[in-house]
N, C-alpha and C positions, 0 to 999 in steps of 0.2 A: 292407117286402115280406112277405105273406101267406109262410107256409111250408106244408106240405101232411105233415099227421103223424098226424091220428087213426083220424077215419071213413073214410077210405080204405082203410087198413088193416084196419079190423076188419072191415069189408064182404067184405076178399080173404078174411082167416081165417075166414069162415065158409064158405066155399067150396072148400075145400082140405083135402080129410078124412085124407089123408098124414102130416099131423103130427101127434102126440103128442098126448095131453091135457097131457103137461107141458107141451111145448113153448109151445103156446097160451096153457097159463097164465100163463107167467113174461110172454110178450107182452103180455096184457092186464093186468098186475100191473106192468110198465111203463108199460103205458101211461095207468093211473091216477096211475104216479108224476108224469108229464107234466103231466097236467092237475095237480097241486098242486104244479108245480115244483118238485118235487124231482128237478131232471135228473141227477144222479149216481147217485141211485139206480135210476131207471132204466137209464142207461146199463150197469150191473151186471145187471142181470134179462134185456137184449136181451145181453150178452157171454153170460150161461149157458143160453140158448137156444141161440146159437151153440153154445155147447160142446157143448150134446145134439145139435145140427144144423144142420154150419156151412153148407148149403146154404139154409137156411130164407131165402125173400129176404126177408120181409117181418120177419124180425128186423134183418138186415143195415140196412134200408130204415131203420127205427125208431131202429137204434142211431147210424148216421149224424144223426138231428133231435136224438139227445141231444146228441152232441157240438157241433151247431150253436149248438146251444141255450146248452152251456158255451161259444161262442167259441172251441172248437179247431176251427177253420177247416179245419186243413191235415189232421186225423183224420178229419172228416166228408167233405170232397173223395173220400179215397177211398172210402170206405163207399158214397158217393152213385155213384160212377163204375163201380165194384164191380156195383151189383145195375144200373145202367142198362145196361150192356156184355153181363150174362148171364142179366135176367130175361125170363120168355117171357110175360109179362102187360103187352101193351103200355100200358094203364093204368099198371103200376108204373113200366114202363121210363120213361115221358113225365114221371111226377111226379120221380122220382129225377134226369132233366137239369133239371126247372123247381128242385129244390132243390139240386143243382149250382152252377146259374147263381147261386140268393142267397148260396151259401157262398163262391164265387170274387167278386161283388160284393163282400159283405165286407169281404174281405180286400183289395179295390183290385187283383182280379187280373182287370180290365174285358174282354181279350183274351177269356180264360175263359169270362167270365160271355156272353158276347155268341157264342161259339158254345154255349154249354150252352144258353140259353135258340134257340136254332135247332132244336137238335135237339129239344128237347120241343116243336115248333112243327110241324114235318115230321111227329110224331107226334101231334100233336094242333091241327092249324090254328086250329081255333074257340076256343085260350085266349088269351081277351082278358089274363090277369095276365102269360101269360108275354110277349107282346106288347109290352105296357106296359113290363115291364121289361126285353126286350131294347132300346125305343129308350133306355131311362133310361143302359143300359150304354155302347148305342153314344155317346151324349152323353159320359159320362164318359171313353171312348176316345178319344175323339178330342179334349178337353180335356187328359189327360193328355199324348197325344201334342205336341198345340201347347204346351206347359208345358215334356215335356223338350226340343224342341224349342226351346226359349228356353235353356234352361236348357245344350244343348248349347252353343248360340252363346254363352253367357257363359262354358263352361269355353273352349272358342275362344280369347275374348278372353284369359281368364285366362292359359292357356298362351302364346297371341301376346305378352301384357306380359310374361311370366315369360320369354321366350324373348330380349323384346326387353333386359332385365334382365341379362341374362345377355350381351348382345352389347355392353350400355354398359360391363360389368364387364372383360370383357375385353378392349375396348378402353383400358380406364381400366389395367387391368395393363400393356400392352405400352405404353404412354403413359410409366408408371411407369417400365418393363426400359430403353425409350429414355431417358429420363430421365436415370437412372441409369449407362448405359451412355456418355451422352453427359458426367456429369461424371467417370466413370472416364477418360474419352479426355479432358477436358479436364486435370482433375489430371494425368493425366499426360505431357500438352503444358508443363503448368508445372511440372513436378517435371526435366524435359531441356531446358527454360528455363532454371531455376535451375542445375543440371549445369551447363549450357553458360557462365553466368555465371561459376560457382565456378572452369572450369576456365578460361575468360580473366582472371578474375583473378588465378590462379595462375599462370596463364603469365606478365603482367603483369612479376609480382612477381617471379615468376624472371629476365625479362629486365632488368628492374629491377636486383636483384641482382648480375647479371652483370656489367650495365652500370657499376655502383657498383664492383665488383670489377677490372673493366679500368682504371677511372679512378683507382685507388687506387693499382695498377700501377703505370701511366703516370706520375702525380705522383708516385711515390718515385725512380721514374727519370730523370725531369726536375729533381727537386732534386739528385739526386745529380751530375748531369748540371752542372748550373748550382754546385754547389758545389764541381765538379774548373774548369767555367770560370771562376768567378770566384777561385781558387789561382793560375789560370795569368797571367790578368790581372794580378794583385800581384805576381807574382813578375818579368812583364813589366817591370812601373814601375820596380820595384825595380833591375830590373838594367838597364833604360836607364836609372833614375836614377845608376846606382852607375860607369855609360859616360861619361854627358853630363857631369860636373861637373869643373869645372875647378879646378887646383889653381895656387897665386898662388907664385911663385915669386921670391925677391930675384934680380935681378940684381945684378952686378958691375960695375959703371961703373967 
């Protein structure tokens, strides 16, 4: 994209008897730096014009194509925006938006460049360059746009699977808490299982016990029982025996 930086300029300064012979000078002593590409050094001769004369536009103007020049994009924006806003030379004002629009080109800031180059348009209808390059912008605008527009609907997605991500997680947790929760309940169905075991056992064995204990009873009392009947028995024989027997006696014939 053509930029608009020399003969312009020195055309306006010869017409404008208000400034300085400094001023002028340091101007045109930039603006040879231009032509031998040395843009910093320029940029230095249109800053101390300023300083003699920070109204001067056409240093403003100039100092803005250095830094274009260096690729400070975002320093030349205003410089350009500066002298378009407040010059009263509508030649300057129209070249200052047409180098607006290729410093916002640039830098991919297509919005920009696409009303800058409008308004050097409004002021200058017949420039076919700024023409050219506002459709070259609007092209680029509107590519851009269908790009983040793509690009939107993949964070989209992105977020939808990251969300979806998040809903299998937490499912997968309370899957887990259920899980878990359901062998705490069953552990402890079998822990008052076993309880209930240990204590029928235990009863068991008590009743067992008991049962052992009564019969031990019982039987000491039945033998004792059975050992007063069987005294009484023998002592029976004994003394029916000791009744019944007959004693053989001589007679006396």
């Amino acid at each position: 994209m053509k930029l608009r930086i020399l003969l312009f300029v020195l055309c306006l300064l010869s017409f404008i008897p208000s400034y300085s012979q400094s001023e002028r000078s340091l101007v045109r002593r930039g603006n040879r730096d231009i032509e031998k590409e040395r843009y910093h050094d320029a940029e230095i001769k249109y800053r101390k014009a300023l300083e003699e004369n920070r109204l001067m536009e056409e240093a403003g103007f100039n100092l803005g194509n250095s830094l274009y020049l260096q690729d400070k994009y975002q320093e030349a924006d205003s410089q350009y925006y500066d002298i378009a806003s407040r010059a009263k030379n509508d030649s300057l004002k129209e070249a200052s938006y047409y180098n607006l629009g290729n410093s916002f080109y640039k830098s991919e800031q297509y919005e920009g460049a696409v009303q800058a180059y409008k308004q050097a348009l409004r002021l200058n209808p017949d420039d076919e360059d700024a023409r050219y390059n506002l459709a070259m912008a609007q092209k680029k605008l509107k590519d851009s746009e269908g790009q983040n527009g793509g690009q939107n609907q993949d964070q989209q997605n992105q977020n939808q699977d990251q969300q979806n991500q998040n809903q299998d997680q937490q499912q997968q947790n309370q899957d887990q808490q259920q899980q878990s929760q359901n062998q705490d309940e069953q552990q402890g169905q079998d822990q008052q299982q076993q309880q209930g075991q240990q204590d029928e056992q235990q009863d068991g064995e008590q009743q067992e016990a008991q049962q052992m204990n009564i019969s031990k009873d019982d039987a000491e009392r039945m033998l004792e029982a059975l050992k007063n009947n069987e005294q009484k028995t023998l002592q029976k024989v004994q003394e029916s025996k000791s009744k019944g027997q007959k004693v053989k006696i001589d007679k006396d014939w």
